[in-house]
N, C-alpha and C positions, 0 to 999 in steps of 0.2 A: 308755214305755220306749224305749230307742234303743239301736241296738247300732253298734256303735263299730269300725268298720273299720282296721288300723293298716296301711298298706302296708312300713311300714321295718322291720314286726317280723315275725317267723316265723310263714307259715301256719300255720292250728288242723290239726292231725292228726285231726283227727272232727269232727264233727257239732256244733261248740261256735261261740260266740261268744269275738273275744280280749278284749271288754268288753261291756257290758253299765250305761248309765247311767240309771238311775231318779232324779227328784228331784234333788238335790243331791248324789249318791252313783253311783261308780263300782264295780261288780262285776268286776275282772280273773280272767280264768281264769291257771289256772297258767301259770307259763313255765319251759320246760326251758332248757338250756345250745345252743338252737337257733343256727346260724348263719345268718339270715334268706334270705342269699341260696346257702347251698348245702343249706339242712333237713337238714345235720349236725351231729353234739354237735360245741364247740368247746368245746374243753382237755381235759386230763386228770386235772389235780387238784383238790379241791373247793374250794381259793380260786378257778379260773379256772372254773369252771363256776358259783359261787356269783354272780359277776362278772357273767358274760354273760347270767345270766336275771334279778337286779336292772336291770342295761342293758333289756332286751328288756320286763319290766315298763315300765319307765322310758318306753320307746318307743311302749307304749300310752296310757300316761296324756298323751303331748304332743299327741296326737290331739282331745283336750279342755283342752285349753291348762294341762294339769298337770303336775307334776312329783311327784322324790322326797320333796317337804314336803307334799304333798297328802296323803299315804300315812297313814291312821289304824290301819292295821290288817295284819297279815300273817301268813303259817301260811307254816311252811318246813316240806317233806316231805324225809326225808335217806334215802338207801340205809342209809346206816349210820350208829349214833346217833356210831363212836367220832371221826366226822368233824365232830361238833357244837364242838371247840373252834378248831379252823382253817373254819369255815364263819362263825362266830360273829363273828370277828376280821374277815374281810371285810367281813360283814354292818354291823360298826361303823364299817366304813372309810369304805362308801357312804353311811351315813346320818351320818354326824356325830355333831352335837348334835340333829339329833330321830330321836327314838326312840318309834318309832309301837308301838302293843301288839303283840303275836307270840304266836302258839300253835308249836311247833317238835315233830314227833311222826318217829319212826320206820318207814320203809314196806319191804316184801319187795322190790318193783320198782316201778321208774319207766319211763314211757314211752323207749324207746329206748335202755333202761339209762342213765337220767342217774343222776350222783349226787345232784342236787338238784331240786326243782320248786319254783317261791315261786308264791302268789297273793294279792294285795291289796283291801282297799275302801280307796277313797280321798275325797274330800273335796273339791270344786270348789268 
């Protein structure tokens, strides 16, 4: 295993790795709507928060010479589920045409009160 240091993306808040690569497979831990260089939420609506932690994902996987097509896999965490159709619509914008599997669940709270967290397995 190898853990995967991203400097462009927002220090872990705990005790985490921001990846984590085994074999041919990348383990992203979540990412909030971090500003990497001020470790505060950036935006305030759930398109611009949805934006900035697909980005900051994004930013870990280029560490392993990966992008958003690498992405097989992802689980969106929402504050609030009635944000699922303008979260959704973003979600579509960043990925295009591929459309990696997604689990998408409802959560009480998020670190730092985000609206959103995403974490990925990706595919090198």
């Amino acid at each position: 295993m190898k853990k995967i240091i991203a400097p462009k993306a927002p220090k872990a808040i705990g005790p985490y790795a921001a990846a984590i690569r085994t074999g041919n497979l990348i383990f992203c831990s979540g990412q909030t709507p971090l500003n990497p260089e001020t470790m505060k939420i950036e935006g305030t609506s759930i398109e611009e928060q949805t934006k900035v932690a697909l980005t900051n994902l994004e930013k870990v996987l280029k560490e392993e010479g990966c992008d958003r097509t690498n992405i097989v896999k992802t689980s969106v965490f929402l504050k609030n589920f009635a944000d699922f159709p303008r979260m959704n619509a973003t979600y579509a914008t960043f990925f295009g045409e591929h459309t990696p599997a997604r689990t998408t669940v409802e959560v009480s709270r998020l670190p730092m009160d985000a609206l959103v967290e995403i974490e990925c397995i990706a595919e090198v």
